[in-house]
C-alpha positions, 0 to 999 in steps of 0.5 A: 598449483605450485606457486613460490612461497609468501610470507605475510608480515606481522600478520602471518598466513594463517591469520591473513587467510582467517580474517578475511574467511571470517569477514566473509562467513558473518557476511554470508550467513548473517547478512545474506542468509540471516538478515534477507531471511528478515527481509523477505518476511517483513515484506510478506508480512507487510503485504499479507496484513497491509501494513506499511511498517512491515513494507518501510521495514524490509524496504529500509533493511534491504539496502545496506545488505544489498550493498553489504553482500554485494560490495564487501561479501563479494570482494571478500568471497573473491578475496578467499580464493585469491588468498588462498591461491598465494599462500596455501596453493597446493592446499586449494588446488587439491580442494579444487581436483576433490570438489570441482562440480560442487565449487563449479555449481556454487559460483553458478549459485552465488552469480544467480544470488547477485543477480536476484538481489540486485533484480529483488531490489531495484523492482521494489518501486515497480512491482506493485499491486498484482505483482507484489506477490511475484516479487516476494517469490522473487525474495525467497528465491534468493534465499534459496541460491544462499541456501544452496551455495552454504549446503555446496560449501559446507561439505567441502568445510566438512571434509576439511575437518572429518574426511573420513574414509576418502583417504582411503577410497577417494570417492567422491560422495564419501567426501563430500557427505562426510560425517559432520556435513549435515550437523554443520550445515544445519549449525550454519543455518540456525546460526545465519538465521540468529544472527540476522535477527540480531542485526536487524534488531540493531537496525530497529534500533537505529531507525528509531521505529514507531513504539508500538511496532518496534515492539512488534519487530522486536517480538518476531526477531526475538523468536526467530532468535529463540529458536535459532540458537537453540537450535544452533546449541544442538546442532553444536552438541551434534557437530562436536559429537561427531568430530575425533575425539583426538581433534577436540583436545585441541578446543580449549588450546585454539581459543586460549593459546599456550598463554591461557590454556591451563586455565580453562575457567576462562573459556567456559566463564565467557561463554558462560556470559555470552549465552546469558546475556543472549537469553536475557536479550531474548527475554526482554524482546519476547516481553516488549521491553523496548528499553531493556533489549536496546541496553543488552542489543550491541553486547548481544550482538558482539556476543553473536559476532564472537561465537562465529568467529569461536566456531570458526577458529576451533573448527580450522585450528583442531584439525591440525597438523592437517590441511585434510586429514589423511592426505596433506599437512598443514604445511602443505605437504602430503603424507606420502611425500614424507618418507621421500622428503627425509631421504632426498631433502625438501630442497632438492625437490623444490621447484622454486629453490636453486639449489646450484645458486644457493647450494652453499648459502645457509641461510638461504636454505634455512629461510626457505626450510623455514618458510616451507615447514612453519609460515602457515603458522607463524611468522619472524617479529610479528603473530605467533613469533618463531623467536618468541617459541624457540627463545633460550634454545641451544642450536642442538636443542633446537635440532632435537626439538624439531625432530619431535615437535609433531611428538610434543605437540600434536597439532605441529606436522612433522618437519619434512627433510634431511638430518641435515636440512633439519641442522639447517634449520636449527642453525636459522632459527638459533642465529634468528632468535640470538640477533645474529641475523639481519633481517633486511628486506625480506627476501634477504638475511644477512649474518652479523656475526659468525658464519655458516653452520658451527 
């Protein structure tokens, strides 16, 4: 998959690929494992002890998370692939040669999800009576299809992380059952399960509930919750046991960024408080106390929201330079293009650059340099601006820089290309950063003042 190179404004490409995998993965664990898991056992118990509030419960639930999974989770599980496809093909098409069967049995899973829930939902008016046991069957089957859609995922998120020997042997079941697969995958249930009691404690609330059974409902989520995150805490402790040691200096930097990071306090201080305040909320729903957890349940829940989106931005952003260790950069380039890179030149090698059109057009050769070593992370006047990093540098300091950038910072890849593509880019970024460039549409910059490279 060898597409031209985009660059997303403001946002960048990285973070465009982010938010939408976030959105995503607190759809499909929290709504679609989590919150079905609730609603599945709201209506067991509804029919097993007769009561009608139990029934009115999951009855109620089900329906914003039908349209939840099927409307947003859906679009935004297409809009992963579509995503990544534009911004980093090389990327997910050597995912798909690696993972093929599995991506291919997970679609064949997540279609039969649709169809369940959607079967699940309309036939709760018509399944009564004698079939009420059938369509529960039916409820935990879909459970089942979400089970089996996180377990196919979360070794191709594994391997993206700890690829372990696959580099090396190219085995399928080396990659695929690589070492952090079964910690993570546990971690990803456990914490599906604890955030779809926390949801479905927000919508007790919402629904204003008879007294006595909110504090019933309550009770029950509150233990689901319980044991959810402490077996998510665990399952963390185990995840990150396994992963490189060289990986986990990054943690603090990820979340942090260059601004905060030598300030670590700040990263243990919130986490410190989020966990608090989740226990306390656990306590005061175990104990009935209506009034105490509705006061705690929205920073409970944004708590819950935050520490997904923590583990999610640390497991990506550590696992830098790398797109999969061993094999591809970041960039998207792989290890072993490396050496002919440096000789030969990336721009000689580029599909989508002419190099006889713009064979003399330095900017252009520096855009496109720019675009192929950097726009995965960062971007021109937007997120994680290029000019704000390279400011006050010399065209040289910034030529020496980016020959050793992979040195001094080790989850930066190495720049791919000439002595001189390297000068090139210099000269980019230096005229970028100084406003000697118009940036006019983006495809197209023009010098303001000075010519080409001095």
């Amino acid at each position: 998959m060898g597409f031209p190179i985009f660059q997303v404004p403001y946002l960048g490409n990285g973070m465009t690929i982010a938010l939408n995998a976030v959105l995503h993965v607190i759809i499909s664990h929290g709504i679609a494992i989590g919150v079905m898991t609730m609603v599945v056992t709201s209506e067991y118990f509804g029919f097993k002890r007769s009561s009608k509030d139990w029934e009115e419960l999951a009855k109620e639930l089900l329906k914003p998370a039908v349209i939840v999974i099927t409307g947003v989770g859906a679009v935004t599980g297409v809009g992963i692939w579509f995503i990544t496809s534009a911004l980093s093909p090389r990327g997910i098409g050597s995912l798909l040669r690696i993972f093929f069967w599995p991506w291919f049995t997970e679609w064949i899973a997540f279609a039969l999800e649709v169809i369940v829930i959607l079967i699940y939902y309309f036939t709760w008016e018509i399944w009564i009576g004698k079939r009420k046991r059938q369509h529960i069957y039916l409820g935990f089957s879909y459970i089942l299809f979400a089970l089996i859609s996180a377990f196919l995922i979360t070794g191709i998120l594994g391997f993206m992380l700890t690829s372990d020997g696959w580099a090396w042997d190219k085995n399928f079941w080396s990659a695929f059952l690589n070492p952090s697969f079964l910690p993570q995958l546990l971690l990803r249930i456990s914490g599906a399960l604890a955030l779809g009691a926390v949801f479905s404690s927000v919508f007790l609330f919402v629904t204003h509930r008879r007294y006595a059974f909110l504090k019933e409902a309550l009770r029950f989520f509150g233990k689901i919750f319980l044991a959810s995150f402490l077996g998510a805490m665990v399952f963390s402790w185990w995840y990150f046991a396994i992963i490189p040691s060289t990986f986990k200096t990054h943690t603090i930097f990820s979340l942090l960024t260059s601004r905060f990071s030598q300030q670590p306090e700040i990263f243990y201080g919130i986490n410190a408080v989020g966990i608090s305040i989740l226990f306390l909320f656990v306590v005061f729903s175990l104990r009935e106390s209506a009034l105490l957890s509705k006061m705690l349940i929205i920073p409970a829940l944004l708590f819950s929201i935050g520490f997904v989106m923590e583990f999610e931005r640390v497991r990506e952003f550590i696992r830098g330079p790398y797109l999969m260790p061993g094999y591809m950069y970041v960039n998207q380039v792989l290890l072993e293009e490396g050496p002919l890179l440096d000789k030969e030149g990336t721009l000689q090698n580029s599909y989508w650059y002419n190099m006889t059109a713009n064979g003399a057009d330095t900017l252009s050769q520096g855009a496109c340099l720019f675009a192929q070593s950097c726009s995965m992370c960062h971007t021109i006047g937007g997120i994680n601006d290029i000019r704000e990093r390279v400011k006050g540098r010399t065209e040289d300091g910034l030529f020496v820089i980016l020959g050793h950038a992979h040195e001094m910072i080790p989850f930066m890849p190495p720049f791919s290309g000439t002595d001189q593509e390297r000068r090139v880019t210099a000269h980019f970024l230096y005229q970028l950063t100084n406003e000697k460039i118009s940036l006019g549409t983006p495809s197209r910059f023009t010098p303001l003042k000075g010519g080409g490279i001095e």
